[in-house]
C-alpha positions as CSV (number, residue, x, y, z in Angstrom):
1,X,4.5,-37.9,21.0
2,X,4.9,-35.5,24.1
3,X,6.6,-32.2,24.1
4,X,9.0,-30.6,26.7
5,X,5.6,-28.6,27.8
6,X,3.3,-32.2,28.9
7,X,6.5,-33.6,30.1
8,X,7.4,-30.7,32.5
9,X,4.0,-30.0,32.9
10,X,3.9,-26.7,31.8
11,X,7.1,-25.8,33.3
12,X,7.2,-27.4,32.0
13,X,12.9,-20.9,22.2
14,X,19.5,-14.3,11.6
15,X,20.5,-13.1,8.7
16,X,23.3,-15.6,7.0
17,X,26.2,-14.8,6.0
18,X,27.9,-14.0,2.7
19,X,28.2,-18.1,1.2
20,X,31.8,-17.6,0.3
21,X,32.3,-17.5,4.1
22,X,30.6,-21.4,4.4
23,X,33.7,-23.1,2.8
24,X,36.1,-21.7,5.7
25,X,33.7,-21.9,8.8
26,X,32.2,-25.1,7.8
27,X,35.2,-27.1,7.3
28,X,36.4,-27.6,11.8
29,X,32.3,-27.8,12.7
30,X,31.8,-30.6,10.4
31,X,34.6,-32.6,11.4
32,X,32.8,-33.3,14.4
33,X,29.1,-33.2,12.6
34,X,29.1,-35.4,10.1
35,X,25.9,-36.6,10.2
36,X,24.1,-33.3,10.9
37,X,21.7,-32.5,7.9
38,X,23.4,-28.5,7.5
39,X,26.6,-27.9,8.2
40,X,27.3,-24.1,7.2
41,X,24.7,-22.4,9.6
42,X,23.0,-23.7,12.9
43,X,19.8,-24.8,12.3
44,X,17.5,-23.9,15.8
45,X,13.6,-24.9,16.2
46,X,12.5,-22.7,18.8
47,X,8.8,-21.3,20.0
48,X,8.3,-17.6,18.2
49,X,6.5,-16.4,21.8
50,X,7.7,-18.6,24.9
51,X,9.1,-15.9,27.0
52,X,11.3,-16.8,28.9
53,X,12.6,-19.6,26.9
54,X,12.5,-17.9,23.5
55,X,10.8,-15.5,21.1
56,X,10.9,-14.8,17.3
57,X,13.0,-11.2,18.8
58,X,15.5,-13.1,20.1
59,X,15.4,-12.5,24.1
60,X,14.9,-15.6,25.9
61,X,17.8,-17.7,27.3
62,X,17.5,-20.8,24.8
63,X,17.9,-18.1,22.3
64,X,21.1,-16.3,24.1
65,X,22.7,-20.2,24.7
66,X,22.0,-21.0,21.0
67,X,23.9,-17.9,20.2
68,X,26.8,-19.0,22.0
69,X,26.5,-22.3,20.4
70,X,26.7,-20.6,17.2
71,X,29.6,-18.6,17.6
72,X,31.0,-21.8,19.1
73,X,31.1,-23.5,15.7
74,X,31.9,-20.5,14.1
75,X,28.9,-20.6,11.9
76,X,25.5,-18.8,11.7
77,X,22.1,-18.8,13.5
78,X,18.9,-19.3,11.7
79,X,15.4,-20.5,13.5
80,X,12.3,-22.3,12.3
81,X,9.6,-21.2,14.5
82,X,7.0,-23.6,15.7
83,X,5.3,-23.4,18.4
84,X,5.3,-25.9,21.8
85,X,2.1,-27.9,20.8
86,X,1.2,-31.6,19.0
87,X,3.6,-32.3,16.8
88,X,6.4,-30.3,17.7
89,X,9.2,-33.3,16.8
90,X,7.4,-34.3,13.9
91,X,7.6,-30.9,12.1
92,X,10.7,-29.8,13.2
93,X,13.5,-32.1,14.4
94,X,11.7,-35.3,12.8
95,X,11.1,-33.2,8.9
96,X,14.7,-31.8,8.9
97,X,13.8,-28.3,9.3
98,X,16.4,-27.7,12.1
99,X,19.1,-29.7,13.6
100,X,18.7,-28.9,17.1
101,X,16.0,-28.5,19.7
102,X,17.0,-26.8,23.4
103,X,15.2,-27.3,26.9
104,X,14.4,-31.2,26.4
105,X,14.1,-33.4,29.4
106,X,16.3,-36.3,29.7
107,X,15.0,-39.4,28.3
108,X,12.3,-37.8,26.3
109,X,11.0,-39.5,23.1
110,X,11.7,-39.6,20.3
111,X,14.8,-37.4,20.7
112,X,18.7,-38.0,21.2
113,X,19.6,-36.3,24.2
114,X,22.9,-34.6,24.7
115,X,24.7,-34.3,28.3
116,X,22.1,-32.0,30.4
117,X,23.1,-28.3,30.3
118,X,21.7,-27.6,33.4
119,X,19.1,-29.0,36.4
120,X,15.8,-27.2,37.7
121,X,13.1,-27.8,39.6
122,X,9.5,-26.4,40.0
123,X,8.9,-23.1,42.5
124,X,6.2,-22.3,45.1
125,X,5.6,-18.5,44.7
126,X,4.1,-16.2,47.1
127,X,3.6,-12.8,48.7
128,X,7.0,-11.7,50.5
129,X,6.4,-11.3,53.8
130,X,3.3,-13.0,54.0
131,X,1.8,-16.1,55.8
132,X,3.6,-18.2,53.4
133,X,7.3,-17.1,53.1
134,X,9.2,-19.7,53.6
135,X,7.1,-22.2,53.1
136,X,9.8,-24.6,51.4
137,X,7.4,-28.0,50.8
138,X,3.8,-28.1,49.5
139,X,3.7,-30.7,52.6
140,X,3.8,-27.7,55.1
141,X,1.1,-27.3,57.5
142,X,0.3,-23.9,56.6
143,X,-0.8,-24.5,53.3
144,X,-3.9,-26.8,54.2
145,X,-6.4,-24.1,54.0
146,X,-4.6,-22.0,51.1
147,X,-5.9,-21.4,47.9
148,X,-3.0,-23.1,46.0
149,X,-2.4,-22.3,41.9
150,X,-1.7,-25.4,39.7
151,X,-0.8,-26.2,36.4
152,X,-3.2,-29.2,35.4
153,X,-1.8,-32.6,34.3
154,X,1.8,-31.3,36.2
155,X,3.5,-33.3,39.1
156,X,2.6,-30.8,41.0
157,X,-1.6,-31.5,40.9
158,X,0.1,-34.9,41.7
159,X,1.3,-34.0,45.3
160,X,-1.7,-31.6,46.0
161,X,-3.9,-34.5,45.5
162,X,-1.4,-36.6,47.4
163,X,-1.3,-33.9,50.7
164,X,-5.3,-33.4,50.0
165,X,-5.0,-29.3,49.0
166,X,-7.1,-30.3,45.3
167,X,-10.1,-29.5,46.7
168,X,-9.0,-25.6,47.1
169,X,-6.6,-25.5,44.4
170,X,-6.9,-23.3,41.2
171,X,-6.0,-25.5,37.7
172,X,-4.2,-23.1,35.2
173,X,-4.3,-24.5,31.2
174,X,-1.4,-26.8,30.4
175,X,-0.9,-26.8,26.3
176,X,-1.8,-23.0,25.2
177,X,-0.2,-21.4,22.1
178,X,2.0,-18.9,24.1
179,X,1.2,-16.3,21.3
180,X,-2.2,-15.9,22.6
181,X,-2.3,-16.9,26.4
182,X,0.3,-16.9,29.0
183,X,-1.3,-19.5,32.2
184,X,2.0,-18.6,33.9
185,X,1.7,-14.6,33.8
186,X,-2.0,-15.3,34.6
187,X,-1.3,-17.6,37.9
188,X,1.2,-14.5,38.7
189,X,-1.3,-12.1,38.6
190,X,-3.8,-13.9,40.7
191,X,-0.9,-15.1,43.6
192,X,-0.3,-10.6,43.7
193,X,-3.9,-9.5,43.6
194,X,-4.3,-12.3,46.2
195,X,-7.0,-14.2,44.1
196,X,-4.6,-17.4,45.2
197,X,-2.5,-17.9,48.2
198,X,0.2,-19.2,45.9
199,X,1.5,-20.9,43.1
200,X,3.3,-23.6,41.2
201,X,5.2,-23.6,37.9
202,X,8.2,-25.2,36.6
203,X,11.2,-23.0,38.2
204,X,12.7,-21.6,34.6
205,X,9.2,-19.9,33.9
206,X,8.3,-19.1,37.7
207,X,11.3,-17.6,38.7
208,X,11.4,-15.2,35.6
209,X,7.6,-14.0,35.9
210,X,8.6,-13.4,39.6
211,X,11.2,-11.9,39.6
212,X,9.3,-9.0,37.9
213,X,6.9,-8.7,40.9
214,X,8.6,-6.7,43.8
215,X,6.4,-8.3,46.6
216,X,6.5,-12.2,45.4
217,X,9.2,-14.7,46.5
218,X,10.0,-18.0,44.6
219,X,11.1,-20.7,46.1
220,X,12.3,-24.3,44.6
221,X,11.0,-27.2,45.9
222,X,13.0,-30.0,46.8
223,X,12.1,-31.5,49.6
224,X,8.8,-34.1,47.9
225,X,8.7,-37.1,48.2
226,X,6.8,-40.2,47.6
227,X,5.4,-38.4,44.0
228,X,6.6,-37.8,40.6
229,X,10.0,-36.0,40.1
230,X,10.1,-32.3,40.4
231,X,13.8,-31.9,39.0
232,X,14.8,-32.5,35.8
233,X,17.6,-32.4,33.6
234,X,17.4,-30.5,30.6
235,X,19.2,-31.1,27.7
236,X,20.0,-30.3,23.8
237,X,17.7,-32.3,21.5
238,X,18.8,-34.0,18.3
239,X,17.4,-37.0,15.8
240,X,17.9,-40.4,17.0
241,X,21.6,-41.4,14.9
242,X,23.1,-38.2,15.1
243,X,25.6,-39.1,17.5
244,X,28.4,-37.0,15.9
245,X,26.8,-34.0,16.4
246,X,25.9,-35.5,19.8
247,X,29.4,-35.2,20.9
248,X,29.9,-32.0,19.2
249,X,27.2,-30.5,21.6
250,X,28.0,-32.5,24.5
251,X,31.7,-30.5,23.7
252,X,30.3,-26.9,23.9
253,X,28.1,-27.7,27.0
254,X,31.3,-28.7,29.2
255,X,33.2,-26.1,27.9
256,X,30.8,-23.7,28.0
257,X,29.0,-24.4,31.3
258,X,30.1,-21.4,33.5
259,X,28.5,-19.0,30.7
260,X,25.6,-21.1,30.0
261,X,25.0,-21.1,34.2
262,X,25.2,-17.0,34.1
263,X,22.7,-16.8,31.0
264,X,20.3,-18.9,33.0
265,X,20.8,-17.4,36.3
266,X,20.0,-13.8,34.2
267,X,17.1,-14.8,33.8
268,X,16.7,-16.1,37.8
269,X,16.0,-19.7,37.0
270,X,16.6,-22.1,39.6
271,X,20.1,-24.2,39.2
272,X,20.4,-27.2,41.3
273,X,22.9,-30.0,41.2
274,X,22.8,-33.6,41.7
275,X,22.0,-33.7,45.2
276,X,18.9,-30.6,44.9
277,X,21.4,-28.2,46.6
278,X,21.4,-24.7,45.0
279,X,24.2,-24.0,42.7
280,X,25.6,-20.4,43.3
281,X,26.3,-18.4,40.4
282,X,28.9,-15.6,40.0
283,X,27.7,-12.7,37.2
């Protein structure tokens, strides 16, 4: 069984309360969850040290949009911690431990997907105001001699191969326990000491890492073709059945779009619609 991380490529997450409070708060979230293993808190499995998707302190944006879930049902937030490796289903979602996964790509196995909660794509990253701003397709011109970072086993090594930039091209670890390495801070490192020309990584995690750099400028990339996709729709993941809750979730993400487009956008990840064309975001 994949995770998010092989899928994407790389770019591929609370104290309860008083239990006299369950019996009141449980009672309008379970009319709509009946088939969810806990009703009286929100059971999250999350990555304790996947910045910017989550951490055990609570500061990535799948942890600030399971917050607003949780207020949304009215009920509280607890996490199992695992992290993003072999096995991931299995010992969360699939042995009960929690009863809801966030970031999965549509149509991933073994999970039930909900209604996508938003749309990304991957980023090329380089040095602002270099050689390579603008550069807005890894089939430009200008990138045939360049030293080019790439996760291995993503789409992207895909199109390098594809537009013959391999040969230069620097492969970055794609499975790492995040507690211990971080490929993407790495890759952002080397593009602003200029160890690489640029780099790709799945636009959530790129656009965060860059926008802490002053000089680097991320840019999605929409315009491949003829190659895996780059864009994909991310979603809430649930057990296969569950498609109570299903609708419960699918709920809170249309209501609760606008705000779950400003947490994102906080953290500068890349929102596109259904035709790759930016989607603007108000804070």
């Amino acid at each position: 069984m994949r995770n998010r991380r092989a899928i994407l490529g790389g770019w591929p997450a609370a104290a309860i309360a008083a239990l006299g409070l369950a019996s009141w708060i449980a009672a309008p979230a379970a009319a709509q969850t009946s088939d969810l293993v806990s009703r009286a808190t929100l059971r999250v499995c999350a990555d304790p040290a996947d910045m910017p998707l989550s951490n055990e302190a609570g500061e990535g944006f799948e942890n600030k949009i399971a917050e607003l879930l949780a207020k949304d049902l009215g009920v509280p937030l607890v996490y199992t911690w695992f992290p993003q490796a072999t096995g991931f289903y299995r010992m969360t979602l699939g042995s009960k431990r929690c009863d809801v996964v966030f970031g999965v790509p549509s149509g991933a196995d073994p999970y039930l997907n909900t209604n996508a909660y938003f749309r990304s794509t991957s980023v090329l990253i380089v040095k602002k105001g270099g050689p390579l701003d603008g550069v807005d397709t890894l089939a430009d011109p200008k990138l045939k001699t360049a030293k080019i970072g790439v996760t291995a086993g993503s789409p992207t090594a895909s199109y390098l191969v594809q537009y013959g930039l391999m040969q230069k091209a620097k492969p970055y670890s794609l499975t790492v326990d995040r507690r211990y390495e971080s490929p993407a801070e790495e890759m952002i490192k080397d593009v602003e000491s200029g160890a690489i020309d640029a780099g790709v990584l799945w636009g959530p995690i790129g656009g965060y890492f860059a926008s802490k750099v002053p000089d680097l400028v991320a840019t999605p990339l929409v315009k491949e073709r003829g190659g895996p996709p780059m864009a994909y729709r991310l979603t809430f993941g649930i057990r296969p059945g569950e498609d109570n809750w299903k609708h419960r979730l699918n709920d809170f993400i249309k209501k609760n779009q606008s705000e779950i487009n400003r947490i994102l956008a906080s953290y500068h990840v890349p929102l596109l619609d259904e035709q790759d064309r930016p989607i603007e975001v108000s804070q």
